[in-house]
N, C-alpha and C positions, 0 to 999 in steps of 0.2 A: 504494500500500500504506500503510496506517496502525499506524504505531509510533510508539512514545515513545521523544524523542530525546535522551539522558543531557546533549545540551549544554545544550538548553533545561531541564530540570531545575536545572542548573546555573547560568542566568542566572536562574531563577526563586529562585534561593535554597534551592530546596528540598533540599541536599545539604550543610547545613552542619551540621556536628558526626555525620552519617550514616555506619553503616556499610557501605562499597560494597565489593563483590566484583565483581572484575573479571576476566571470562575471555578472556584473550589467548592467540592462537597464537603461542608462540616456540620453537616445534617445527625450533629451528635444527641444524644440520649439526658435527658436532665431528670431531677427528681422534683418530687413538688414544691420543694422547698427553691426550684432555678438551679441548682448546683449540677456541673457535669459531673456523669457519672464514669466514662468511657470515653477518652479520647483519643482514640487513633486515629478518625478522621483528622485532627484538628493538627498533628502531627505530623501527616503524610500529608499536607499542603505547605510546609514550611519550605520545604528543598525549593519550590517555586517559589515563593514569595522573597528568600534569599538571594536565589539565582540571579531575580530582576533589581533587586536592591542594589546588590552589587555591583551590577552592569549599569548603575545609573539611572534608575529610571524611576518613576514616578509610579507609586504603585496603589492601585483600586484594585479593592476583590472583596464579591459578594459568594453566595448558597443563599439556599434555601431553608430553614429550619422548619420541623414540620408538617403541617398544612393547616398553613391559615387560608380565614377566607379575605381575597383579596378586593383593595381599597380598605379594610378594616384592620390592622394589627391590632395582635390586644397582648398587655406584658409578657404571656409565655412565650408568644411569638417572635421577640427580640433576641438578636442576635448578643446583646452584651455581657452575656458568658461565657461567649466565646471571643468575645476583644478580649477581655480580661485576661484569658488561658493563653492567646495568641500574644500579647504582652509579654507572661511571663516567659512563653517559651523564645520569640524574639528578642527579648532584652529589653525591649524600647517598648513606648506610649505607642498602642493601636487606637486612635480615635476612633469613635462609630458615627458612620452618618447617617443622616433619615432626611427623605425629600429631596436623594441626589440626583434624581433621573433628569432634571432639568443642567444641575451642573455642580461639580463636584472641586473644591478646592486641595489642592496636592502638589507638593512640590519633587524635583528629581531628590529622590534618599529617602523620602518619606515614604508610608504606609496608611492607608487609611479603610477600615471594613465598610460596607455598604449592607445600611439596614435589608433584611429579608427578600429578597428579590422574590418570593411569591407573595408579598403586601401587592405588587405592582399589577395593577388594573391590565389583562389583557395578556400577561405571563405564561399561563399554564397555554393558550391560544395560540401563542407565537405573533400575537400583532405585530404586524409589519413597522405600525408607525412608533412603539414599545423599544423594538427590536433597535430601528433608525436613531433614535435619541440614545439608545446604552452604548451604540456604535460608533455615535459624536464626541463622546466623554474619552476616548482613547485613540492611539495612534496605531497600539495592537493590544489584539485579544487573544488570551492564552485558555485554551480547554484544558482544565486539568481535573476534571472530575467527570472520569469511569462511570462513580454508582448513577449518574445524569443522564450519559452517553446514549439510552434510549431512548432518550425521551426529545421530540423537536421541539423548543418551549426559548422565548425570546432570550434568554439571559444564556441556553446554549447551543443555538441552532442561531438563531433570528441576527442575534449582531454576529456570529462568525461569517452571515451573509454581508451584513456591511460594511463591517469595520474594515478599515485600511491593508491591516493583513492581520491573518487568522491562521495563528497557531497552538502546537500541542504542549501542553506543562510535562514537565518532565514525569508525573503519574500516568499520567493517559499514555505517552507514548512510548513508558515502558508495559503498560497491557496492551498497547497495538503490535509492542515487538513479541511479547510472550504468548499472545495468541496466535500470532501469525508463524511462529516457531512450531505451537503444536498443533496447529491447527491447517496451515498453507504448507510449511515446509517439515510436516514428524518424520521424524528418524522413527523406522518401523522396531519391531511392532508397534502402534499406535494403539492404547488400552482405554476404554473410558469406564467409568464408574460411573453410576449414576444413582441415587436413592431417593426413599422421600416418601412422603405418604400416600399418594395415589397415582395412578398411570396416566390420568388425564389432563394432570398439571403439567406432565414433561415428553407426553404421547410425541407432541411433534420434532422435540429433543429426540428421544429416542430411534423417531425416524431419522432426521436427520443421520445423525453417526450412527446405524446402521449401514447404511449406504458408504461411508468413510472409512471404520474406526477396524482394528483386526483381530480386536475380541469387546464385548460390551458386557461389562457386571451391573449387575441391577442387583440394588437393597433396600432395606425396607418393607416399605408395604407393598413400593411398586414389586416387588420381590413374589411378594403372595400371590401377588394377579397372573405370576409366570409361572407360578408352582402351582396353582389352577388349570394353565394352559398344556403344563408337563403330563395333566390325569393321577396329580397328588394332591393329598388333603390337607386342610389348612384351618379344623375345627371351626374355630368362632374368630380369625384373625381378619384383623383390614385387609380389605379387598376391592377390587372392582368385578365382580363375576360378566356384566356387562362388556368389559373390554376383552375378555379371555380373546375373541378372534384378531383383534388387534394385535395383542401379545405374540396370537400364535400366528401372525401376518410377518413381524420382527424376528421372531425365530428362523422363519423358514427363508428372509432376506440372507440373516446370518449364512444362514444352515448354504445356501446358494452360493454367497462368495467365500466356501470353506471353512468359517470359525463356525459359531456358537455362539448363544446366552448362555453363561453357566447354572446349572440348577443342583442349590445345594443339597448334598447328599443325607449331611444330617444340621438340624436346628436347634436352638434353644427355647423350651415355651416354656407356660406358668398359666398357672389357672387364672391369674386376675393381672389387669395392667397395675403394677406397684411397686415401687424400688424396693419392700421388702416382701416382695412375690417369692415361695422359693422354685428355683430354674432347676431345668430337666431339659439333658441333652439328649436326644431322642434321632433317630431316622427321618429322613423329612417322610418315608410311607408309615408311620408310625403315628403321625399326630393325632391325637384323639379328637373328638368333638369337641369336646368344652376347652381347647387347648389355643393359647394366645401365643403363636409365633414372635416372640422379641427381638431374636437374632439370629444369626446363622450360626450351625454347630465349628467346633475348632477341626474337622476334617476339612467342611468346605473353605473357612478364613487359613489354612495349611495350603490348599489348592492355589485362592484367590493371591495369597503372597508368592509362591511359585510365580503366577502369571507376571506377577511386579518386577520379582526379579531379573527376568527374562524381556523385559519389556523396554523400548525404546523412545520411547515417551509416554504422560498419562496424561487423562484430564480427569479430574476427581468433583464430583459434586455430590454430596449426598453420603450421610454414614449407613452402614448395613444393619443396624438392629439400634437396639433403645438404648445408646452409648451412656446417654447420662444415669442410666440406672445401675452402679457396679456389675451386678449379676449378669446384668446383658449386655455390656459392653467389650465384652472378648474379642470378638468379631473386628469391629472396627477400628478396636488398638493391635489388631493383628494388623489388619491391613494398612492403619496409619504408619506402621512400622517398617512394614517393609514397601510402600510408599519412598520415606523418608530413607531409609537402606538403598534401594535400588541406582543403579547406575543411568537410570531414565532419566530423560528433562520430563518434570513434573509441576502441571499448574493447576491449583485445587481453587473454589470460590464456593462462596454459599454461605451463609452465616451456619447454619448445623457444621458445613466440613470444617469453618476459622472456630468453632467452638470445640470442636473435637481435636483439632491440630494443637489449642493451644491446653486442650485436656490434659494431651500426652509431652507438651511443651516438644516439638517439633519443629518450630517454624524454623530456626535455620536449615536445616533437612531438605526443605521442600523447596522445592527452581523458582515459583514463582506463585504467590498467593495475591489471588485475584480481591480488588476492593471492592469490585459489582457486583450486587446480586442480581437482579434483574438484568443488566446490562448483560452479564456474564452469560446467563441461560440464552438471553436473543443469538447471541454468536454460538454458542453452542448450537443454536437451532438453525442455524446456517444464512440469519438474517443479516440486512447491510444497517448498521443503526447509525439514524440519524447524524452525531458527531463525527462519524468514519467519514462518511459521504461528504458532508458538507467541510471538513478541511482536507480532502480528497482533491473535492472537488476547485477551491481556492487556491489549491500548490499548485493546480494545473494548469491553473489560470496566471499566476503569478509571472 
């Protein structure tokens, strides 16, 4: 993919004394009291907000917090929990501004946040005339928020239409190189994992890398609806009995370009969903009726790590069983392991896999942990999302 890369801009010189607006996700988590709770977002936007500091330039950068309704803010809505976070972790005074869409005062070195960009009448729309005025305020616009990326919406579609020139923050454009790593250019075998609680959230996932991928593990509950499809039972477990032909449409794709879905041979169930359920590792033709599948038994997670080992890239979304409940989390600290062990480039995303990665503390382990969830699944699904496109399409123009 061809984009213009805000760093190289920046070793070029050409960002000195510039007005940059910067779109970051710090669409972080507060408690009732306002306080964050979780700030990685707030974090993984600094390497930008540095980069252009340094280089000179004058720096605007808004998100989203949220969802308010727009033309109304109302105090939980405000971004200045996160000046304050973005302060201490920059060193310096982050002013916040409100009512900048008309004009924004900022000098080159300085840093300044822009209240909530979904207050702004016309945002989630992509108004043209929205878009035009956030476009006026800078010289270049910098995309650096992934979790956005699918979405076309004025603050990150609409001014990469008119702003002067429109490039990537160094976040975005290390998930444009690390999907296109495993996704345009995998070193085979190419493995995807994929989990989750029903087949209908990621059916078109599925299809997609079907057609791609050179073996596909499914967990979870999507898991069930395949061990349905296999002519195995599944008691009282989450299901989709509805999709079994679907399922067994993906099978027989596999089954056609040589690999497989794996169908695990033995499971872990429990008569009740509960972290002090007691678990029984059982045959997956064994499960009884009243019997809740949690996770897959340590034969199949034995299997599943073999495949990793052997594997030349992964893409991981989705844990195999009920990680966060000790008893059923075998499974997917098997596989997070040997994930993280393997000689593959590996890029995992999904709040369940960053919660499970950072269960087994892993993250150096793994090639590259995706910031989008949404964002992450559309390219998984073999979509072009809106950010891709439209600074795509500006470098070519350029």
């Amino acid at each position: 993919m061809q984009f213009i890369r805000f760093s190289d801009l920046c070793e070029q010189g050409q960002v000195q004394g510039k007005r940059v607006f910067i779109r970051a996700d710090l669409n972080v988590p507060l408690d009732a009291q306002g306080h964050i709770t979780e700030d990685t977002r707030i974090r993984a936007s600094v390497p930008a907000i540095d980069m252009a500091l340094k280089a000179g330039a004058a720096v605007m950068l808004t998100s989203h917090l949220g969802r308010p309704k727009e033309g109304g803010l109302e105090p939980q809505d405000s971004l200045a929990p996160v000046a304050r976070r973005l302060g201490e972790l920059l060193g310096r005074d982050v002013p916040l501004r409100t009512n900048w869409v008309d004009g924004v005062q900022v000098e080159p070195g300085q840093v300044v946040l822009l209240e909530n960009c979904r207050g702004n009448v016309g945002e989630k729309k992509n108004d043209p005339a929205l878009a035009r005025k956030m476009a006026a305020l800078c010289d270049i616009f910098v995309h650096d928020a992934f979790g956005t990326a699918h979405r076309a919406e004025a603050s990150t579609y609409g001014i990469a239409e008119f702003a002067p020139i429109a490039a990537a923050g160094p976040l975005l454009a290390a998930e444009i190189d690390a999907l296109g790593k495993a996704l345009r250019q995998p070193k085979r075998p190419l493995v995807a994992i994929v989990g989750g609680s029903k087949v209908s959230t990621k059916l078109t996932i599925l299809r997609s890398l079907a057609e791609k991928v050179d073996a596909l593990v499914v967990g979870g509950g999507i898991a069930n609806t395949f061990l349905l499809a296999a002519g195995l039972p599944i008691g009282k477990s989450l299901a989709e009995p509805d999709l079994v032909p679907e399922a067994k449409a993906i099978m027989e794709l596999m089954r056609q370009r040589g690999s497989s879905v794996p169908i695990p041979q033995d499971v872990v169930t429990a008569k009740t969903f509960a972290a002090d359920a007691p678990a029984q590792v059982k045959a997956a033709q064994d499960v009884a009726e009243d019997d809740l599948i949690l996770d897959i038994g340590p034969q199949a997670a034995a299997e599943l790590a073999r495949q990793m080992r052997q594997a030349g890239t992964i893409v991981w979304n989705g844990p195999v069983g009920v990680f966060e409940f000790d008893a059923f989390e075998g499974g997917t600290r098997t596989l997070a392991q040997a994930i993280a062990e393997s000689d593959a480039f590996s890029i995992a995303g999904g709040g369940d896999t960053l919660a499970a990665i950072a269960k087994y503390a892993l993250e150096p382990q793994i090639g590259y942990i995706s910031t989008g969830g949404g964002a992450f699944l559309e390219v998984l699904e073999g979509k072009q999302l809106p950010a891709f496109e439209i600074l795509e399409r500006r470098a070519k123009a350029a």
